[in-house]
C-alpha positions as CSV (number, residue, x, y, z in Angstrom):
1,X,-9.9,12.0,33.0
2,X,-12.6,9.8,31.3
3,X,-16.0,10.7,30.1
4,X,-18.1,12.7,32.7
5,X,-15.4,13.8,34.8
6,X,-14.9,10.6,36.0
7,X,-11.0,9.4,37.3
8,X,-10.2,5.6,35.2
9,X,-10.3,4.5,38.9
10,X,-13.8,5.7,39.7
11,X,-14.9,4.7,36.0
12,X,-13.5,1.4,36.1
13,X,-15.2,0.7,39.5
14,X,-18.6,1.6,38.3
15,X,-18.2,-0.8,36.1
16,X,-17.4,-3.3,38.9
17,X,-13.9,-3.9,39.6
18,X,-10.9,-2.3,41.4
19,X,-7.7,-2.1,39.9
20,X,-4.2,-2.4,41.3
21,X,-2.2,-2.0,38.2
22,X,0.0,1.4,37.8
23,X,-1.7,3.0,34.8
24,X,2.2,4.1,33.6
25,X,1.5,3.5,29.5
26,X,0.4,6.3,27.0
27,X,-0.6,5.8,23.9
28,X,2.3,5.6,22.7
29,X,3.7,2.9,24.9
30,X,-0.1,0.9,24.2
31,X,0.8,1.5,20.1
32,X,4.0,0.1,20.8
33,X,2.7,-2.9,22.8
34,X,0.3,-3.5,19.9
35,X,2.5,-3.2,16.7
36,X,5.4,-5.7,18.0
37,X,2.7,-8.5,18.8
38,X,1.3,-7.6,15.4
39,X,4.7,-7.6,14.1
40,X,5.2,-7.0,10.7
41,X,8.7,-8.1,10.4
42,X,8.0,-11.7,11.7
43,X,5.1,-12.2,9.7
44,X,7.0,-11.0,6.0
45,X,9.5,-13.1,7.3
46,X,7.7,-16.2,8.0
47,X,5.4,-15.4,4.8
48,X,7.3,-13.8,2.2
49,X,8.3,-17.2,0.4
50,X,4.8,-18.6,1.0
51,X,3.0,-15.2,-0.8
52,X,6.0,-16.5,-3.7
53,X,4.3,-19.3,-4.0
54,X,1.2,-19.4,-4.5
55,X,-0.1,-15.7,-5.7
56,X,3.4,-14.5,-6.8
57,X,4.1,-10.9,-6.3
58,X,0.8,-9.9,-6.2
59,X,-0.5,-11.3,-3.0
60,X,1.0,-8.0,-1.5
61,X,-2.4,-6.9,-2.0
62,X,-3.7,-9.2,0.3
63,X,-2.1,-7.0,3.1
64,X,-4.5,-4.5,1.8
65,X,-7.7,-6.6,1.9
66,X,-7.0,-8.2,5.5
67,X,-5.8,-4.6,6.8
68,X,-9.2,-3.7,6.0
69,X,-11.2,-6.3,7.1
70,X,-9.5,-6.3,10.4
71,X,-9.9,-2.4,10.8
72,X,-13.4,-3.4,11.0
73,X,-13.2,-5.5,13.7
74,X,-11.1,-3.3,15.6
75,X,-13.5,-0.3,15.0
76,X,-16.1,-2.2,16.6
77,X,-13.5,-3.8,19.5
78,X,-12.9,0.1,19.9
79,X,-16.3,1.1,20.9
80,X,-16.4,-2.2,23.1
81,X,-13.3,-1.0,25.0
82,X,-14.3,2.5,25.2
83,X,-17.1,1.2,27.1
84,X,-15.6,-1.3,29.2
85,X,-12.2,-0.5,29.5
86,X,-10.7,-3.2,31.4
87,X,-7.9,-5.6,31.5
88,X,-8.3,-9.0,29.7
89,X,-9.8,-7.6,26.8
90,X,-11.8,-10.2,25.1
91,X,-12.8,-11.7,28.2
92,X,-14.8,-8.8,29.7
93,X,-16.1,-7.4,26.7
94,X,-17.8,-10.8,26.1
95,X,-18.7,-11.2,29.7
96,X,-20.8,-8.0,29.3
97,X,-22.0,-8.2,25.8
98,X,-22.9,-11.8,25.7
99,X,-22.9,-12.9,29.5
100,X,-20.7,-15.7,31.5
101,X,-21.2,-18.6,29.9
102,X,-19.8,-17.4,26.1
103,X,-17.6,-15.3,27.4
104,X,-15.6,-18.1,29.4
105,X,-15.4,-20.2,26.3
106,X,-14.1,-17.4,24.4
107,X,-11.2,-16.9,26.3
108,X,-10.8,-20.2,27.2
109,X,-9.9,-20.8,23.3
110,X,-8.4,-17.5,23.2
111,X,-6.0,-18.1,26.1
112,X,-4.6,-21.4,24.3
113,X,-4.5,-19.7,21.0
114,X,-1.9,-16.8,22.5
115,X,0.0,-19.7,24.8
116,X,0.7,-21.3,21.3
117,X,1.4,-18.1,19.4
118,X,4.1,-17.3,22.3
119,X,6.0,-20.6,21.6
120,X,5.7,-20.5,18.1
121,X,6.7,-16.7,17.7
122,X,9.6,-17.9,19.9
123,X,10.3,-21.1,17.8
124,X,10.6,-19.0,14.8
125,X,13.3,-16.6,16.4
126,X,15.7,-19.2,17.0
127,X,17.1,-19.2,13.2
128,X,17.7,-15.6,13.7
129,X,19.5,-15.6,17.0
130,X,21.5,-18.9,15.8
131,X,22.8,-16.7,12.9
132,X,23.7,-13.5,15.4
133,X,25.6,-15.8,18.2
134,X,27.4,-17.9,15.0
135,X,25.5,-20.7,15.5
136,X,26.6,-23.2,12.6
137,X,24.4,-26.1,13.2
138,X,21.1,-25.6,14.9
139,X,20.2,-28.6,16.4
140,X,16.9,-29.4,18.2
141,X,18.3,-29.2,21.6
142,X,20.0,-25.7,21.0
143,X,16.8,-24.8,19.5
144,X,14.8,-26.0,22.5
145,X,17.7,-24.2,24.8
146,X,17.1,-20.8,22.7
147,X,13.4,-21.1,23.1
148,X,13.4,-21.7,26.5
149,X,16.3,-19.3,26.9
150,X,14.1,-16.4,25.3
151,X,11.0,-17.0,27.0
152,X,12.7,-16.7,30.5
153,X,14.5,-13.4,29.2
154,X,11.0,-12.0,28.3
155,X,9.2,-13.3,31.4
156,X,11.9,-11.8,34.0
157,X,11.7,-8.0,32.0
158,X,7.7,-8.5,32.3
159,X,8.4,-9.3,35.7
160,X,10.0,-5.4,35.8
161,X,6.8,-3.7,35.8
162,X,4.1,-2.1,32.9
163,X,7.1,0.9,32.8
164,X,9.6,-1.4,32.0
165,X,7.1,-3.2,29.4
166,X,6.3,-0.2,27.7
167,X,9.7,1.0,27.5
168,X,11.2,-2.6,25.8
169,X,8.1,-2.4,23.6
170,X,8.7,1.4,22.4
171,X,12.7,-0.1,21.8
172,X,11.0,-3.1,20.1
173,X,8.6,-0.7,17.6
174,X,11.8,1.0,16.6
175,X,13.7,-2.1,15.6
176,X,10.3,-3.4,13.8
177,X,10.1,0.4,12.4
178,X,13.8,0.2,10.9
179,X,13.7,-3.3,9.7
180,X,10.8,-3.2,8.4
181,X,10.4,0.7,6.6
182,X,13.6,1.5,6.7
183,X,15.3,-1.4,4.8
184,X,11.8,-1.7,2.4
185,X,12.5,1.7,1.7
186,X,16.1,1.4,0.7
187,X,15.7,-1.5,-1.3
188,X,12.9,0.4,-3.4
189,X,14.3,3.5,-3.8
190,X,18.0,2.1,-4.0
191,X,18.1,-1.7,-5.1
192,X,15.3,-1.5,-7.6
193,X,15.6,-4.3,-10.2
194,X,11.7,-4.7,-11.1
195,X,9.2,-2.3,-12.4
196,X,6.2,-1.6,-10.1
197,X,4.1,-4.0,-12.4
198,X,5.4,-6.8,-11.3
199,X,2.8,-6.7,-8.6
200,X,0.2,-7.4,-11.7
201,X,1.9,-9.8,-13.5
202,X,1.3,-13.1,-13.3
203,X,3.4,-16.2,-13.2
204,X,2.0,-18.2,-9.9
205,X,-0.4,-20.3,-11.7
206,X,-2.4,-20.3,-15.1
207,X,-5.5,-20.4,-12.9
208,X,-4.3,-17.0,-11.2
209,X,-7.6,-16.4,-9.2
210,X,-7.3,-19.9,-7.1
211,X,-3.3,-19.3,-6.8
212,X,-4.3,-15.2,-5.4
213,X,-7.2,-16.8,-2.9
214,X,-4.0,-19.1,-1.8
215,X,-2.0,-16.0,-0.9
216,X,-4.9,-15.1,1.3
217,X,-2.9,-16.9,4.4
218,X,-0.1,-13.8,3.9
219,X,-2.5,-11.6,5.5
220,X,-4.2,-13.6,7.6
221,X,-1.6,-14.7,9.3
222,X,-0.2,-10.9,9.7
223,X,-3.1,-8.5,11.3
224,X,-3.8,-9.9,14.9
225,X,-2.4,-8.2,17.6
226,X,-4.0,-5.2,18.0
227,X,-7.0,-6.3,20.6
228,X,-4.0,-6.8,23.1
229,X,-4.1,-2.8,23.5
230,X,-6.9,-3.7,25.2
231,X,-5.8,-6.3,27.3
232,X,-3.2,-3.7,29.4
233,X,-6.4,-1.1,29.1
234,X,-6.4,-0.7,33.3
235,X,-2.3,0.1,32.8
236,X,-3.4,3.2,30.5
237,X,-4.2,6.7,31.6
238,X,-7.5,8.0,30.0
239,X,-8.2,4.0,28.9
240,X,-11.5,4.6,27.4
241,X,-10.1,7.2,24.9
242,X,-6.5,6.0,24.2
243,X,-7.0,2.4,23.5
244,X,-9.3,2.6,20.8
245,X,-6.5,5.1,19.2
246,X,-3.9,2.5,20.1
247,X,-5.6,-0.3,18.0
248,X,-6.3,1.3,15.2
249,X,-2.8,3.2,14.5
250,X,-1.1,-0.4,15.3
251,X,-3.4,-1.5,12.3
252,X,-2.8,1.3,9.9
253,X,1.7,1.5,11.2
254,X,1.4,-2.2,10.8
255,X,0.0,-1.7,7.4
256,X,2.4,0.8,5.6
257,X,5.0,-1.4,7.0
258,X,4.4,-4.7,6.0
259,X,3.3,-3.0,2.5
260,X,7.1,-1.1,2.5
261,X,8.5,-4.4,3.5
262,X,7.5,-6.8,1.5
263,X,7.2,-4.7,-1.7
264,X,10.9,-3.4,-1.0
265,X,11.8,-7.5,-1.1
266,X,10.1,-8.2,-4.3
267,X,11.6,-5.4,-6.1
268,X,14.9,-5.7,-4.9
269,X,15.2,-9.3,-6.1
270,X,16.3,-10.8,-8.7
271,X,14.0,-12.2,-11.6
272,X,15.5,-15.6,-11.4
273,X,15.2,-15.1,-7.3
274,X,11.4,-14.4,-7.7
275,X,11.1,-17.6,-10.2
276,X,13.1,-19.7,-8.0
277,X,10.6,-19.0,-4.6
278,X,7.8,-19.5,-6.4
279,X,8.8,-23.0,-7.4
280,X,9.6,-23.6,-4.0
281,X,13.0,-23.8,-4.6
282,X,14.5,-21.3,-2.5
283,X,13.4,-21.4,1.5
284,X,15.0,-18.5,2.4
285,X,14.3,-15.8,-0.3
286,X,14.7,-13.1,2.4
287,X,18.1,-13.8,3.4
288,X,19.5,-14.5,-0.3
289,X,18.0,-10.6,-0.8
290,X,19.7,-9.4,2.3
291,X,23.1,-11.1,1.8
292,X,23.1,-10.0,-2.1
293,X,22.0,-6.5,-1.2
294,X,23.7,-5.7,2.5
295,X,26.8,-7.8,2.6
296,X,27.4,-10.4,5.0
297,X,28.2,-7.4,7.8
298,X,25.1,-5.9,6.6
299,X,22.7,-9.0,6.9
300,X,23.9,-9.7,10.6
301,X,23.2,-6.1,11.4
302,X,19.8,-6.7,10.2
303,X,19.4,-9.8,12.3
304,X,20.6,-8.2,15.4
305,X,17.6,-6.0,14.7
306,X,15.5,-8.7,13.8
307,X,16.1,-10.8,16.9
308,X,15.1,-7.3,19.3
309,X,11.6,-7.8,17.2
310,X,11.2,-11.1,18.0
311,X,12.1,-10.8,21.7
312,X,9.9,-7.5,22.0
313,X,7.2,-10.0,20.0
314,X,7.0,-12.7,22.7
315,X,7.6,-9.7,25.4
316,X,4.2,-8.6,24.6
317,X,2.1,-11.5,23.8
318,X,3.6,-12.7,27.5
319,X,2.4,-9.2,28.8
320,X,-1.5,-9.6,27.1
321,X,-1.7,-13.4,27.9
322,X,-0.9,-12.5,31.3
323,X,-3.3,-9.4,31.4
324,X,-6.2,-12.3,30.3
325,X,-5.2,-14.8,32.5
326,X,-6.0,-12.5,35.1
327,X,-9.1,-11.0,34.5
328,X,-10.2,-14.5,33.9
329,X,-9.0,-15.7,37.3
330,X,-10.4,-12.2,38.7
331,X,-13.6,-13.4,38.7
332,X,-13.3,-16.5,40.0
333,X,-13.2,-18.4,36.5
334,X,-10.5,-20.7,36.4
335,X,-8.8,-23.6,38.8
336,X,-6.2,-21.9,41.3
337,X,-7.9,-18.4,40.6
338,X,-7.0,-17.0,43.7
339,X,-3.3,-18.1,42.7
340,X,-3.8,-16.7,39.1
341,X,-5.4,-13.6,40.3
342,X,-2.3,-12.2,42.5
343,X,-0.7,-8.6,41.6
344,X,2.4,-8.1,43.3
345,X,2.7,-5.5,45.3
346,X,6.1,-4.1,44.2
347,X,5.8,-4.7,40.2
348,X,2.0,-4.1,40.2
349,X,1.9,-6.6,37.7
350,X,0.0,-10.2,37.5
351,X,3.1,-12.4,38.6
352,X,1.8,-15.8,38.6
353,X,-0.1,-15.2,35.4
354,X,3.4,-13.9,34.0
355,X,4.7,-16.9,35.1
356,X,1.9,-19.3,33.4
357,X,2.0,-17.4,30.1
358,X,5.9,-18.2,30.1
359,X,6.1,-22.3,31.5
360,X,3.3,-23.2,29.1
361,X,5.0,-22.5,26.1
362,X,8.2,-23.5,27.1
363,X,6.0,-27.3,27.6
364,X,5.0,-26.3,24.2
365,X,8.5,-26.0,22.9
366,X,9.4,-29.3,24.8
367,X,6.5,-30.8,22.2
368,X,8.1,-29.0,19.0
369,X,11.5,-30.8,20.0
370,X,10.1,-34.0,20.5
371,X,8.0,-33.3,17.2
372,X,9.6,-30.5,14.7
373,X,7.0,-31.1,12.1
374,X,4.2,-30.0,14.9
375,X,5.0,-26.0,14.4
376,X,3.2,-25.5,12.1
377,X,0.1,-27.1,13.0
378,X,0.1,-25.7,16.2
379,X,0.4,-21.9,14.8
380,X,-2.4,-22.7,12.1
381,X,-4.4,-23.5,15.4
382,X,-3.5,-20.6,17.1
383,X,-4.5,-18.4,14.1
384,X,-7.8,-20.0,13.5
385,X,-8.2,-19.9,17.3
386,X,-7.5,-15.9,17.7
387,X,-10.1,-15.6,14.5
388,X,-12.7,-16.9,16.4
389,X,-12.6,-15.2,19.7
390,X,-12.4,-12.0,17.3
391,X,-15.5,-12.6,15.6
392,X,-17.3,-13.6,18.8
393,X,-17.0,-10.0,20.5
394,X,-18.0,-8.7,16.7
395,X,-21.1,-11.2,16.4
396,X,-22.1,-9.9,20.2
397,X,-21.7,-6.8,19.3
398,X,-24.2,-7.0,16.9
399,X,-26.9,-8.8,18.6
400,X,-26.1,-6.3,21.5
401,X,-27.3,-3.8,18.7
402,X,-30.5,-5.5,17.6
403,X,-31.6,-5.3,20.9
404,X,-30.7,-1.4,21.3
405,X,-27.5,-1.2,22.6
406,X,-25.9,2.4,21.6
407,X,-22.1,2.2,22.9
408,X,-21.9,4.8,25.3
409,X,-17.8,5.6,25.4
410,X,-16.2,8.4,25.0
411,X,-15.4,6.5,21.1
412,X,-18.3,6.0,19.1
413,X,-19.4,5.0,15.5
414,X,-22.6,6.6,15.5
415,X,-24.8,6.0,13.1
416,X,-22.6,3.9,11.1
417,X,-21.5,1.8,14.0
418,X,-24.3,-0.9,12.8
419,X,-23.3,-0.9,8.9
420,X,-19.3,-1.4,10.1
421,X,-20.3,-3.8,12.6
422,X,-22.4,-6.1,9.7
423,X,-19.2,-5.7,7.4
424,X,-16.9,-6.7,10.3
425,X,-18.9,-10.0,10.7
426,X,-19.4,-10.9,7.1
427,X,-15.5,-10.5,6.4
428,X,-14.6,-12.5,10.2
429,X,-17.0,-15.3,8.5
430,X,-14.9,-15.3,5.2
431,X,-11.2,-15.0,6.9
432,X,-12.3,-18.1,9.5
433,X,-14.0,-20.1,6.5
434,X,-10.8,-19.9,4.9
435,X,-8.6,-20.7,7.9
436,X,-10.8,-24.1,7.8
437,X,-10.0,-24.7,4.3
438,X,-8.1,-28.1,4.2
439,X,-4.4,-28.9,3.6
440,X,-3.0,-30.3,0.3
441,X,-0.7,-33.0,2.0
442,X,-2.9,-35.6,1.4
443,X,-3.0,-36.8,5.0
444,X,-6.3,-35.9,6.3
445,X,-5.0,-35.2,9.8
446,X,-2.5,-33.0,9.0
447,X,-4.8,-31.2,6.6
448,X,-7.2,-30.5,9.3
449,X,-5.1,-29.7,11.8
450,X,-6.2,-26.4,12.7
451,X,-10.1,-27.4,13.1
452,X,-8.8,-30.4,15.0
453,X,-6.7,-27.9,17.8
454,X,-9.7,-25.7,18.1
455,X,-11.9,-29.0,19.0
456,X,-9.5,-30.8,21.0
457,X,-9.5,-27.3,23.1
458,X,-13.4,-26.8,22.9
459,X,-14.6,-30.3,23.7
460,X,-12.3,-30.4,27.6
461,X,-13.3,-26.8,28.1
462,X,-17.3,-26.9,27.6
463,X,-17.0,-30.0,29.7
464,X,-15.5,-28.5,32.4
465,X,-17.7,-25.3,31.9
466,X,-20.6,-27.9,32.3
467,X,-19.6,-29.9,35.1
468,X,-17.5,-27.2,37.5
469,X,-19.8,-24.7,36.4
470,X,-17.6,-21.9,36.7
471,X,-19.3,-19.1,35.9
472,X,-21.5,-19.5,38.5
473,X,-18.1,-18.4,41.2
474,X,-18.6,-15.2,40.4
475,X,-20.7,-12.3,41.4
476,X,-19.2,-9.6,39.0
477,X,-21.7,-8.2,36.2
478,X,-22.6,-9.6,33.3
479,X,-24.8,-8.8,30.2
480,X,-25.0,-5.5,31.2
481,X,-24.0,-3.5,27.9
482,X,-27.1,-1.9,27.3
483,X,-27.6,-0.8,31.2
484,X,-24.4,0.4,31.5
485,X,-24.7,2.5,28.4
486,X,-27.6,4.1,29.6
487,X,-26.1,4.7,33.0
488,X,-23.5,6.4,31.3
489,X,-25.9,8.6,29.1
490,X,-27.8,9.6,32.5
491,X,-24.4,10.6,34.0
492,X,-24.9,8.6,36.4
């Protein structure tokens, strides 16, 4: 039951809308949803060597810093959702704290952003599933066939139902859990061959501060993940308390697990292993740990694990692009809404969203294998892309607050809800202004990629928000935060 007595149904149809989803998911089963989009053991995986680099061991602590920065933001998200608990996430909460018009181009970029993430987070699996099947030689076209191959696998167990979701995802939170903890922990406590001050040494860079700001991108690229508790927030009994406990425990799990991972890697590895990656001369440090330390038999067992992440990954960014696309089409806001907006009636699940959130990044993957060098690009979009959508709910919160809006769910800040909500902002400025920070290459497109995808998405989508005027379609509320949370203070 929700605040006041109230049913989620009869809550979430005060609020404006009726829901046809099955709320089947706990806590638990949101937590899991959460933590394997966040996924710790894709991001050490794809970042280890690049932390190496350029802040050497030490830019472990830059889990740490972003873990707490993005804590913020999801302790004001959590009062935002305990409000408005409703599917889509991002999407409504803008709609009601900022009105139509901002909150359409904030999913609008957030929508692309996750479309990419799911085709990168795929393109990134394939070296691990190439290695489990005894794939040799991974080509581009097995690479495209893997991609494709693994988004149609997670699209037709999405197609199963929000039980069968939350099930894969609880399986996939134990395989992050064990290759992530688990083997961290064993190589600390039983491969050791560094002293815990490595982690305060320095041999990145004689100008250690610039080569540390460097390793910022290690956890930046890590802690996202969490808001997408809130996108499946109408498939979760007791929404308005659980999702707010959902995000923040995928934060702080996520946390002690990357920080178990990647110190376990450091200190299991060889000096000359650590020197090598940080001259860039070893691109897979990771695997030349796991092969020294487990053993050929060992390593594939790890991958086997590692490929169940992966899978579990692009099973739940399908499941919360899905959830937006909805809510979006819901009310009327994009071309073939009424297509987009379907829940079928046996699944109880948004189909034809499903099905979008799946083709898309297969195209996607068609563009990787025309152009390999693309991937990366495209994720640093994604990244910067997912940035900004967060710190548009945070800044809205805030004005939202200026003007006397007191959130009104059963979560709360209270009195410090306005000091959090300041901090939140000022550290979503710094992480974006860093994300902006131009590439080294020396090509100037290629260096600016990332504010370059968030334009190229920006400039056709306020155009068409300007000319088919789409957020005049629908009659749902909007800008309402403060009247709601009166309403809800008044019982009524």
């Amino acid at each position: 039951m929700s605040k006041n007595g109230q049913s989620d149904s009869a809550q979430l149809s005060a609020l404006g809308y009726e829901s046809n989803y099955n709320r089947s998911m706990n806590v638990w089963g949101t937590l899991a949803l959460g933590f394997t989009y966040l996924s710790p053991l894709v991001a050490i995986y794809a970042l280890f060597g690049l932390g190496l680099m350029t802040g050497g061991p030490g830019s472990i602590f830059w889990i740490l810093i972003v873990a707490a920065g993005q804590m913020l933001v999801a302790l004001v998200m959590g009062e935002v959702v305990s409000q408005f608990p409703i599917a889509g996430g991002i999407y409504p909460w803008m709609r009601r704290l900022a009105g139509r018009q901002s909150a359409w181009l904030t999913a609008w970029v957030y929508v692309w952003a996750m479309l990419v993430t799911i085709a990168s987070v795929a393109e990134y699996a394939t070296g691990f599933l190439a290695t489990v099947l005894g794939v040799t030689e991974l080509t581009p076209e097995i690479t495209l066939i893997m991609v494709v191959a693994l988004l149609a696998v997670a699209l037709v167990i999405n197609l199963g139902g929000t039980k069968t979701l939350g099930r894969i995802a609880t399986i996939g939170l134990g395989a992050e859990l064990v290759g992530v903890v688990g083997l961290g922990l064993y190589l600390l406590i039983f491969e050791r061959q560094n002293e815990f001050t490595i982690f305060t040494d320095s041999f990145a860079s004689a100008d250690y501060g610039t080569a540390f700001m460097g390793a910022a991108l290690v956890g930046l690229f890590m802690f996202y993940g969490f808001e997408a508790c809130g996108d499946v927030a109408e498939e979760v009994g007791d929404a308005a308390r659980e999702v707010p406990k959902a995000m923040y425990l995928t934060i702080i799990v996520g946390a002690v697990s990357a920080l178990a991972s990647f110190s376990g890697y450091v200190l299991a590895a060889s000096p000359e292993l650590l020197a090598a990656t940080a001259a860039g001369e070893n691109a897979d440090p990771i695997g030349t740990i796991l092969a020294d330390v487990l053993g050929e038999t060992g390593a594939r067992l790890f991958l086997v694990v590692a490929v169940v992440a992966f899978l579990s990954c692009v099973l739940s960014l399908q499941a919360a692009a899905s959830r937006l696309l909805h809510s979006f089409a819901r009310d009327k806001m994009l071309p073939a809404s009424g297509w987009l907006s379907k829940i079928s009636d046996r699944s109880k699940v948004p189909t034809n969203a499903l099905i979008v959130a799946s083709v898309v990044p297969m195209l996607l993957a068609v563009i990787i294998y025309v152009n390999p060098a693309s991937l990366v690009p495209i994720t640093a979009f994604a990244v910067l892309g997912i940035y900004i959508a967060f710190q548009s709910v945070v800044l809205a919160s805030l004005i939202q607050r200026f003007r006397g809006w007191k959130p009104a769910g059963p979560w709360s800040l209270g009195s410090f809800g306005l000091i959090i909500n300041i901090a939140a902002l000022a550290y979503g400025i710094w992480a974006i202004s860093w994300l902006l920070q131009p590439g080294a290459s020396g090509d100037w497109f290629i260096d600016n990629i990332s504010l370059i995808g968030v334009v190229a998405v920006l400039v056709p989508g306020g155009l068409y928000l300007l000319i088919a005027r789409p957020h005049l379609r629908s009659k749902a509320p909007y800008s309402d935060a403060i009247a709601v949370a009166s309403k809800m203070r008044a019982g009524k």
